[in-house]
C-alpha positions as CSV (number, residue, x, y, z in Angstrom):
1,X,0.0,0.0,0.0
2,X,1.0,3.3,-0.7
3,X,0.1,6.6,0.9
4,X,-0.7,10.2,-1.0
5,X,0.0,13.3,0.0
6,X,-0.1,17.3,-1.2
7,X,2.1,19.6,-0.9
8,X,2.0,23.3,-2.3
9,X,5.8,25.4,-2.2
10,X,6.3,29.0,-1.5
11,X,5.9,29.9,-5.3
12,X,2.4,28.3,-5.8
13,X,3.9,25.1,-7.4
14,X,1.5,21.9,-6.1
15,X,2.9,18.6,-5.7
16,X,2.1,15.1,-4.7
17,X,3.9,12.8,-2.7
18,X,3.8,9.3,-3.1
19,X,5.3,7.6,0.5
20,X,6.2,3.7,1.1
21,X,4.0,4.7,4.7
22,X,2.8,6.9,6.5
23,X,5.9,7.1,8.3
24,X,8.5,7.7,5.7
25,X,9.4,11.5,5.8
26,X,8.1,13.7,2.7
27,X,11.7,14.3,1.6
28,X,12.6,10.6,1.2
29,X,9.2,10.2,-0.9
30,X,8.6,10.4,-4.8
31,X,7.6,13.9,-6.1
32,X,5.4,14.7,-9.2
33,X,4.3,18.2,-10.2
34,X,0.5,18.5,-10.2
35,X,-1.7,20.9,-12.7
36,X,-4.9,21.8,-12.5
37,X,-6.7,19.2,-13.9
38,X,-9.5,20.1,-16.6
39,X,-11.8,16.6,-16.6
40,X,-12.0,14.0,-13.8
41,X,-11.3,15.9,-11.1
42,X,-13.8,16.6,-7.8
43,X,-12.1,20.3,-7.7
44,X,-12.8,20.9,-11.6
45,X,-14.3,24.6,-12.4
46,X,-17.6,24.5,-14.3
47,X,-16.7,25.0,-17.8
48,X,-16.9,28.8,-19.3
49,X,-19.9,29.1,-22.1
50,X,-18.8,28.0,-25.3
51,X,-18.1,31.3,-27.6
52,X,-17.6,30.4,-31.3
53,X,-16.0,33.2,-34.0
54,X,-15.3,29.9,-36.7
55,X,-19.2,29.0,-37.0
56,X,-20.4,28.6,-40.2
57,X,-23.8,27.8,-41.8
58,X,-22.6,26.1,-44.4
59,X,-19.6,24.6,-45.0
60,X,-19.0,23.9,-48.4
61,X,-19.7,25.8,-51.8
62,X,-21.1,24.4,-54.9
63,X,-19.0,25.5,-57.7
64,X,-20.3,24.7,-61.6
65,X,-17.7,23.2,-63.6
66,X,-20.3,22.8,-66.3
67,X,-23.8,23.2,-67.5
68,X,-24.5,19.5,-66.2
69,X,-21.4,18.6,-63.5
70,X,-21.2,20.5,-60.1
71,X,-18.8,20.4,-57.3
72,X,-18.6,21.7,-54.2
73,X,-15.2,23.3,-52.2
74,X,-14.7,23.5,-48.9
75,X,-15.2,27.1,-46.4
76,X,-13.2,27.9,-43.8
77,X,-13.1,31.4,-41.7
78,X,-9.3,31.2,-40.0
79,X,-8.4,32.5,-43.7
80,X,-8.7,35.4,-46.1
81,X,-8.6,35.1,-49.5
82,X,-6.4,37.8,-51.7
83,X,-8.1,41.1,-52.1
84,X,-8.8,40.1,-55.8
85,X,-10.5,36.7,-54.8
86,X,-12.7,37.4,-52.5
87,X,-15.6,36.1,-52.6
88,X,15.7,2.2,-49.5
89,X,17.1,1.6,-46.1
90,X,13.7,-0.4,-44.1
91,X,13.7,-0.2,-40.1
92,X,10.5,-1.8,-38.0
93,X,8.7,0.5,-35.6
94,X,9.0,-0.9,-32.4
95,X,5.9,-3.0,-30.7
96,X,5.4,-3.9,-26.8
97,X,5.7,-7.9,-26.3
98,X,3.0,-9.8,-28.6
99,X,1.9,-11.8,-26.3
100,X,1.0,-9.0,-23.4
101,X,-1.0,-7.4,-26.2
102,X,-2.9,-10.8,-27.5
103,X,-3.7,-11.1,-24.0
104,X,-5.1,-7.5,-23.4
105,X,-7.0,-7.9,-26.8
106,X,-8.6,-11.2,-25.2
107,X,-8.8,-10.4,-21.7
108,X,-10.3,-6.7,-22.3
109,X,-11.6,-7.0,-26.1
110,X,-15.3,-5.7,-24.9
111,X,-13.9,-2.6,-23.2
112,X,-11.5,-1.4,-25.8
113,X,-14.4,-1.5,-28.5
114,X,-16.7,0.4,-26.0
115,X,-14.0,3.4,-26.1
116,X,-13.5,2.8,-29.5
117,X,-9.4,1.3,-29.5
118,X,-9.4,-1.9,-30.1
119,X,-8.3,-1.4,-33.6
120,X,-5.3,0.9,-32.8
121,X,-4.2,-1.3,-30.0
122,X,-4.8,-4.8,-32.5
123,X,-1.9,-2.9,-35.0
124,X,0.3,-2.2,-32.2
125,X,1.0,-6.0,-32.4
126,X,2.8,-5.8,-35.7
127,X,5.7,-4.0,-37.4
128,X,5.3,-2.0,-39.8
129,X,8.6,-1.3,-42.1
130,X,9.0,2.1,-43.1
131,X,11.6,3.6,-45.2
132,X,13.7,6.4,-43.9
133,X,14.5,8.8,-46.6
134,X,10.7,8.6,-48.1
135,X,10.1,9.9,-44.3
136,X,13.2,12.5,-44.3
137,X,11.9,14.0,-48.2
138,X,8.5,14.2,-46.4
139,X,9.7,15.7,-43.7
140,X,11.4,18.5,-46.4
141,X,8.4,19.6,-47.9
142,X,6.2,20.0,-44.7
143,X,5.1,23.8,-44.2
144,X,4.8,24.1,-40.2
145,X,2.9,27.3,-40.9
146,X,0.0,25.8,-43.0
147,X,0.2,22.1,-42.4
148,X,0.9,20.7,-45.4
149,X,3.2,18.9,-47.4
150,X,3.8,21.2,-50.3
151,X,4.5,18.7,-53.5
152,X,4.2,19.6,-57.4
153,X,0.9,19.3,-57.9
154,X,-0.6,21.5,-54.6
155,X,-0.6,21.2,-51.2
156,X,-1.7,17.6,-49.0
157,X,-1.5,16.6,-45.6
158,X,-2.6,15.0,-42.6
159,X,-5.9,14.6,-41.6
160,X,-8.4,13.7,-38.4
161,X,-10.3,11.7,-40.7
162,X,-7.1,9.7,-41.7
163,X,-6.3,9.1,-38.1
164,X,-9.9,7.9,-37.2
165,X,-10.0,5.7,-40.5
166,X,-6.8,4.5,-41.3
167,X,-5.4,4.3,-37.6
168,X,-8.6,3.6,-35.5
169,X,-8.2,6.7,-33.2
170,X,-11.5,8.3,-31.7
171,X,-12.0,12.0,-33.5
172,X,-14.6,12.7,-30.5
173,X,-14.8,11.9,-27.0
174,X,-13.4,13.9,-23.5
175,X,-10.5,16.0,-23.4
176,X,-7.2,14.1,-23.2
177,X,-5.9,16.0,-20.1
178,X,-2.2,14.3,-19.1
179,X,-1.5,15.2,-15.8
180,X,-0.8,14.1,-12.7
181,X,-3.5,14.2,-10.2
182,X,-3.5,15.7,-6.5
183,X,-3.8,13.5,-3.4
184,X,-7.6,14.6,-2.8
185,X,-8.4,13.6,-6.6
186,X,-7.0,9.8,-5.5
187,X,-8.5,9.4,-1.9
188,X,-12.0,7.2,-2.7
189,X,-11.2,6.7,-6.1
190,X,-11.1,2.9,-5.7
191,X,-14.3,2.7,-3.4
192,X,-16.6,2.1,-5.7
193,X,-15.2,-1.9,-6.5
194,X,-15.4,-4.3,-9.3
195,X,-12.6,-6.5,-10.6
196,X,-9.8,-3.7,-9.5
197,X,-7.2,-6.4,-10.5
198,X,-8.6,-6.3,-14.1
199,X,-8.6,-2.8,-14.6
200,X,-5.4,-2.3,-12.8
201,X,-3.8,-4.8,-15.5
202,X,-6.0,-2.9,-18.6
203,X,-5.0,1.0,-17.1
204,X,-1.1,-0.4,-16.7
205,X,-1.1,-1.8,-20.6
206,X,-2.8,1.1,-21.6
207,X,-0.2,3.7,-19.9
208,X,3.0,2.1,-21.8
209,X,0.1,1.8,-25.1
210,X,0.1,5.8,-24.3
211,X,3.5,6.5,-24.2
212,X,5.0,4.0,-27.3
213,X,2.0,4.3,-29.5
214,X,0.1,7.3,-29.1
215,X,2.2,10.2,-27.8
216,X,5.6,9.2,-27.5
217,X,8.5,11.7,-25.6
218,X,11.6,12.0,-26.1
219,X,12.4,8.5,-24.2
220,X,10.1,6.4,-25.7
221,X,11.4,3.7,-23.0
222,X,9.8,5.3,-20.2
223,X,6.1,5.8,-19.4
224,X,5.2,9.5,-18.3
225,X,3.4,9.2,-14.3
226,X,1.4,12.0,-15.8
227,X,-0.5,9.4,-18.5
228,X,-2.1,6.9,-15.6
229,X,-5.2,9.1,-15.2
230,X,-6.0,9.0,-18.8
231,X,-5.1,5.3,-18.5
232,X,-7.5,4.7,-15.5
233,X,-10.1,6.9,-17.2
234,X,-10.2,4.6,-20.6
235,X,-10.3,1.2,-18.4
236,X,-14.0,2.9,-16.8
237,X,-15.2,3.2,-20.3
238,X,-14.6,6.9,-21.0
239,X,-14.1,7.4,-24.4
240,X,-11.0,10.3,-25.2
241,X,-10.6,12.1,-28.0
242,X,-7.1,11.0,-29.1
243,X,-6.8,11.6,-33.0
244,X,-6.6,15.6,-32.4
245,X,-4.0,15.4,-30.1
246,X,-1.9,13.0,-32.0
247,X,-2.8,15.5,-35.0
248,X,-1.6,18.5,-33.0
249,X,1.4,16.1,-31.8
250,X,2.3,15.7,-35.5
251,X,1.7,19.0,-36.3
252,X,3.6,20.7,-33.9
253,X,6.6,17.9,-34.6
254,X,7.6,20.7,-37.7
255,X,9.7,19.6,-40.2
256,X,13.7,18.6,-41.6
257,X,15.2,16.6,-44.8
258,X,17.1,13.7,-47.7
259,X,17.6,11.1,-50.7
260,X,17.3,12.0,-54.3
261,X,15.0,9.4,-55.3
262,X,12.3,9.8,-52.1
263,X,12.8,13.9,-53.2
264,X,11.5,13.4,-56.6
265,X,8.3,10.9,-55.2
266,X,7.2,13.9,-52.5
267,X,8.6,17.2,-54.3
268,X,7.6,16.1,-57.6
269,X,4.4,14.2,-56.9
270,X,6.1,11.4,-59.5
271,X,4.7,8.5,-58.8
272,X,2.0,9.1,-56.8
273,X,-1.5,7.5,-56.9
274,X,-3.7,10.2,-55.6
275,X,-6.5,8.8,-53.5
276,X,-9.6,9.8,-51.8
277,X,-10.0,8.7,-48.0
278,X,-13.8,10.0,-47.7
279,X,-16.7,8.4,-47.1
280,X,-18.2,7.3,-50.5
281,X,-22.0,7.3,-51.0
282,X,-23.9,6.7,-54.1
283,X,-24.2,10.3,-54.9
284,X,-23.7,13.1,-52.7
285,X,-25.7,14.0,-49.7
286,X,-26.4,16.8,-47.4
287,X,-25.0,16.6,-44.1
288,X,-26.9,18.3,-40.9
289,X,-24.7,18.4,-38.2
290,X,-28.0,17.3,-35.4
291,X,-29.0,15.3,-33.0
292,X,-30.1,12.7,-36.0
293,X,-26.7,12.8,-37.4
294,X,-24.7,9.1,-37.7
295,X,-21.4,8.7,-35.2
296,X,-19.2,8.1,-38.8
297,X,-20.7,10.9,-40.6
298,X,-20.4,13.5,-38.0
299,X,-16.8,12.1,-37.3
300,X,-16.2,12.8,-41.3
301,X,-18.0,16.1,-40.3
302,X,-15.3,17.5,-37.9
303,X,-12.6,16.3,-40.2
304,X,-13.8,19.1,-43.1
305,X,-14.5,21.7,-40.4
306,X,-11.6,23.7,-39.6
307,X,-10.4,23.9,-36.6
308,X,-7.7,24.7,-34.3
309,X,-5.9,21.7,-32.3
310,X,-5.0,21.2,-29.1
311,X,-2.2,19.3,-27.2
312,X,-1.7,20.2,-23.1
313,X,2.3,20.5,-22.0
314,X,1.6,21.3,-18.4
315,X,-0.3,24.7,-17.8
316,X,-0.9,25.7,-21.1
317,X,-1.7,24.2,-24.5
318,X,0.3,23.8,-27.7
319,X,-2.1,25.2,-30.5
320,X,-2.0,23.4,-34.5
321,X,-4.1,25.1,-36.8
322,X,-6.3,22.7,-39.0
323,X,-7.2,23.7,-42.5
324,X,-8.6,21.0,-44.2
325,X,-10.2,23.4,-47.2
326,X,-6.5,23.5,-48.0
327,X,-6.4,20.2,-49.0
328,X,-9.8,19.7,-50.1
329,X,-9.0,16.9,-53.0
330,X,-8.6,14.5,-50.3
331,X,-12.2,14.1,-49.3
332,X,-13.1,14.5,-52.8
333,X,-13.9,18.5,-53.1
334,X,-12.9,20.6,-55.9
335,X,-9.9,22.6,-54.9
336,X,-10.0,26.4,-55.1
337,X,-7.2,29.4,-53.5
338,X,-7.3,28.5,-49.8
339,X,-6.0,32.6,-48.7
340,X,-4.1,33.1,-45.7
341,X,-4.4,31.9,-42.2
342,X,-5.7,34.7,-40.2
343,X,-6.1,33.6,-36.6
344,X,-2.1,32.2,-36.3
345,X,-2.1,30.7,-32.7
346,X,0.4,28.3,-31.4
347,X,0.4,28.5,-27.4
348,X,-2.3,29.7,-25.4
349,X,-4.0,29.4,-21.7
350,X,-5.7,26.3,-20.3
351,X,-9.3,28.4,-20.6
352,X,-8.9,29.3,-24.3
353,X,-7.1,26.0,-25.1
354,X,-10.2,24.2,-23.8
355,X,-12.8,26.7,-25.6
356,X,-10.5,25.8,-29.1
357,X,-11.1,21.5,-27.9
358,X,-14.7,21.9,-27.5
359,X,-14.7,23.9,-30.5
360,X,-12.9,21.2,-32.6
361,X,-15.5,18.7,-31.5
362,X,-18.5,20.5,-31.3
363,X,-21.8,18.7,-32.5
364,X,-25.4,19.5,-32.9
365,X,-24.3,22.7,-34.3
366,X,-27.2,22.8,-37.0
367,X,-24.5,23.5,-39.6
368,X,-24.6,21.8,-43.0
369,X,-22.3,20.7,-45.6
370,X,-22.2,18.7,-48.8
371,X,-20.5,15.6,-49.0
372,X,-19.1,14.7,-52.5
373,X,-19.5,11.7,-54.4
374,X,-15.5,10.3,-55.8
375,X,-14.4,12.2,-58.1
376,X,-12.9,10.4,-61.3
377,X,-9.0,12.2,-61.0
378,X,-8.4,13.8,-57.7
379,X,-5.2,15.0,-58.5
380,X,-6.3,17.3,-61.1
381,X,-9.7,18.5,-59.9
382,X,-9.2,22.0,-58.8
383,X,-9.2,25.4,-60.5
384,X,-7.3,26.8,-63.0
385,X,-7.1,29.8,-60.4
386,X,-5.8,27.2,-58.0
387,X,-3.1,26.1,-60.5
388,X,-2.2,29.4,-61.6
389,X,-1.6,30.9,-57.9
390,X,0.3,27.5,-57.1
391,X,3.0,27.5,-60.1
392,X,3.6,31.4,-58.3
393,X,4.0,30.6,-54.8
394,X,5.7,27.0,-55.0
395,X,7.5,26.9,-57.9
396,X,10.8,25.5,-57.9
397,X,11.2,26.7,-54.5
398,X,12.5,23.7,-52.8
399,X,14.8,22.6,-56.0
400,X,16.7,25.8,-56.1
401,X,17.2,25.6,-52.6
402,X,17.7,21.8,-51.2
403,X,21.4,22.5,-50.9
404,X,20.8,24.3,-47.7
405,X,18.7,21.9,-46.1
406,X,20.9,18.8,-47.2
407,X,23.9,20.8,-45.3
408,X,25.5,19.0,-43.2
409,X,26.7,22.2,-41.4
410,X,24.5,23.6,-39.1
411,X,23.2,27.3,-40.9
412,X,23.4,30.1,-39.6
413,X,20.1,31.2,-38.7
414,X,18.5,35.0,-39.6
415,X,14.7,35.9,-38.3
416,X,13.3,38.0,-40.5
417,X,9.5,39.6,-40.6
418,X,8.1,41.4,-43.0
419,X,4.3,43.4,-42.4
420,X,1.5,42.3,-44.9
421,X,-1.0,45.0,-44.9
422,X,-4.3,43.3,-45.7
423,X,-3.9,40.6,-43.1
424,X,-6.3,42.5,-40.6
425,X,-8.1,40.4,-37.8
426,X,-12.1,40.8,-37.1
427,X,-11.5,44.4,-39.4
428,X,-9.4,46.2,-36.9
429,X,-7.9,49.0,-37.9
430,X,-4.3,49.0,-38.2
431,X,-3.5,45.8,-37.3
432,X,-0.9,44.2,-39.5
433,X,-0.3,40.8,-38.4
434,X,3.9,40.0,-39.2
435,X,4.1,37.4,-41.6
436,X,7.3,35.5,-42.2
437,X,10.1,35.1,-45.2
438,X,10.6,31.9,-46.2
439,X,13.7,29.9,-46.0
440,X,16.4,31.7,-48.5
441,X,19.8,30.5,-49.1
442,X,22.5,33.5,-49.2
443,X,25.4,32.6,-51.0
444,X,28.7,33.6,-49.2
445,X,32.3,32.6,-48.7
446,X,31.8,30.6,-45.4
447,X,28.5,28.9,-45.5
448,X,24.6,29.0,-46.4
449,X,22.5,31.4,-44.7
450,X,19.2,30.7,-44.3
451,X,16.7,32.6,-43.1
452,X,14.1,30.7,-40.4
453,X,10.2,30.3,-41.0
454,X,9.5,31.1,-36.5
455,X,6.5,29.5,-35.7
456,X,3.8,31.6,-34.6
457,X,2.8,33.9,-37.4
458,X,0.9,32.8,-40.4
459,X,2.1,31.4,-43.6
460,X,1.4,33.6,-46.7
461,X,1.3,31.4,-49.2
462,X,-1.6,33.6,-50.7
463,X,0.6,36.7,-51.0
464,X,3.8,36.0,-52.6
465,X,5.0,37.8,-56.0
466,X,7.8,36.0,-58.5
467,X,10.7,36.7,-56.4
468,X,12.0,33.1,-55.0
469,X,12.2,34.4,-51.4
470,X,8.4,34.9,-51.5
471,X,7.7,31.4,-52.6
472,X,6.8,28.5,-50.3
């Protein structure tokens, strides 16, 4: 048995103690910082009224691509369009022992379905092989600023959907809120019975599941003490939202570089089967986001609705914006100019960062969209605005300058801001938001210069003129 104690220090820092006994002196016991704790806990604040400056009627637009063909592009209110549009090598990824996680899926099968991870866990039994410079040249032509992967043919990425679908991960469900608890949120918690022994052993797998599968830190052999209240929470059938913080954990991972050959498959878009991950119907279909809606189609519903992420690191949040209208084509809408990300927010408070969650999974909001029917060639079914304004602000960008991010010198790095005078928030007056320069190598005598894309300020991809340093 083990005994729990609080402890606040003189600077408003809250710990608990873990002690062998009630004996054993407070200094000689283990210490974990505490934070306030936003779900599950007897001292949580009633949650502030939802405010919401992203709501939209309707969410998609039909566009007429012919007398008798329509198609329909996706909305999004965290950006303004331009003033003139408006309106080889092959590692396994590790796995925990095979036959803990046969045994979890047989022992606790009907309670990782009810929470909706029995999937995700089932393909943590396998390796997957994965090749390392396809990864690195992906990792090249990711924009931290919009999300994307920037390749040849226009701008792809990442998506909740593909997380839900592809990886099993629940889009909706509470806030994952990783902390550790206080002494008072453990006294009683184990009153209420059952088979404790079970959901010990369930909680335990699901902790190290936490920490290799889902959110890994930087020593993927350890399990964080912060994760065992998420753990406990799943083994009581409480369903956690954990595709948007992998999302926002992907997201906010940025970017880097590598080989030729995986260059010219990402860069170039050469050899690349564009394919829709949507739902397909027969035709397409209204969607009414109400109380009437089905589970999957409201799940497909938050994946098309933008949205900002979240991820907690102790008392704040780590922000991702989420712009799926910029990658439209990959739910089968027609691809138009996306404009410039507006609301560019990386870090904020616990309050807001919770407003921005229950934003992201917000249902019953009466909104509506229209949900495509597969169109016959994805990769080409966008505008000829939207291949006109991408040819300016890609280009050969990442060509004429892959020499710099190859180096194996570490650059010398240059921050550089420039004002963009239209980029005005909610129509306040003289409010330029800073927008940065993209990466530019500088030739000279010692080594590449480069300048830095800082996260935290928008990327204007919807601004940029010929000049290579505006491109990207």
């Amino acid at each position: 048995m083990v005994y729990f104690k609080d402890k606040s220090s003189p600077s408003g820092e809250h710990h608990l103690i873990i002690l062998d006994d009630q004996h054993q002196s407070v200094e000689k016991g283990t210490i974990l910082k505490v934070y306030t704790p936003l779900i599950g806990g007897r001292n949580v604040s009633l949650w502030p009224r939802l405010t919401n400056s992203f709501y939209l009627d309707e969410w998609s637009q039909e566009v007429s691509l012919s007398k008798s063909i329509k198609a329909w592009t996706l909305r999004a209110t965290h950006h303004e369009l331009p003033r003139h549009q408006q309106s080889n090598g092959l590692a396994p990824l590790r796995t925990l022992g095979h036959s803990i996680i046969e045994d979890v899926l047989s022992r606790c099968g009907k309670r990782l379905r009810l929470i909706n991870v029995y999937d995700a866990v089932y393909a943590s039994l396998f390796t997957y092989d994965h090749n390392f410079d396809i990864i690195k040249a992906f990792c090249e032509a990711w924009c931290p600023f919009a999300n994307t992967l920037l390749t040849f043919a226009g701008e792809l990425s990442i998506s909740l959907w593909d997380l839900h679908d592809l990886a099993g991960l629940p889009v909706t469900g509470c806030l994952y809120d990783e902390v550790v608890p206080s002494a008072l949120e453990l006294t009683g918690a184990d009153e209420k019975g059952g088979n404790l022994k079970e959901e010990v052993y369930l909680a335990a797998y699901l902790a190290c599941w936490l920490c290799t599968f889902v959110l890994s830190g930087k020593d993927v052999n350890s399990i964080r003490p912060s994760t065992f209240k998420m753990a406990s929470m799943m083994t009581n059938s409480r369903r956690v939202s954990l595709a948007i913080l992998v999302l926002a954990s992907i997201y906010e991972g940025g970017a880097k570089y590598y080989d030729p050959q995986a260059r010219k498959r990402i860069h170039k878009a050469e050899f690349v089967s564009w394919a829709c991950n949507m739902i397909v119907k027969n035709r397409p279909f209204k969607f009414v986001d109400n109380a009437d809606a089905e589970e999957l189609d409201h799940n497909f519903f938050v994946a098309i609705r933008l949205s900002y992420l979240t991820l907690r690191q102790g008392d704040k949040f780590i922000i991702e914006p989420y712009s799926p209208h910029r990658f439209g084509r990959q739910f089968g809408y027609f691809q138009d100019v996306p404009g410039t990300l507006k609301y560019d927010t990386r870090a904020t408070s616990l309050e807001e960062g919770l407003r921005y969650w229950r934003l992201c999974i917000l249902s019953k909001s009466s909104s509506k969209a229209w949900l495509p029917g597969l169109p016959t060639k994805a990769k080409k079914f966008c505008s000829e605005a939207y291949k006109a304004w991408w040819a300016k602000v890609n280009g050969t960008f990442l060509d004429d300058n892959i020499a710099c991010l190859i180096s194996p010198k570490l650059p010398k790095i240059i921050l550089k801001r420039k004002r963009h005078e239209d980029n005005q928030v909610d129509g306040g007056e003289n409010n330029p938001s800073p927008v940065p320069v993209p990466p530019i190598v500088v030739k000279s005598n010692s080594q590449a210069e480069v300048v830095e894309k800082g996260k935290g300020f928008s990327h204007n991809l919807a601004d940029s003129d010929s000049r290579k340093k505006d491109r990207h």
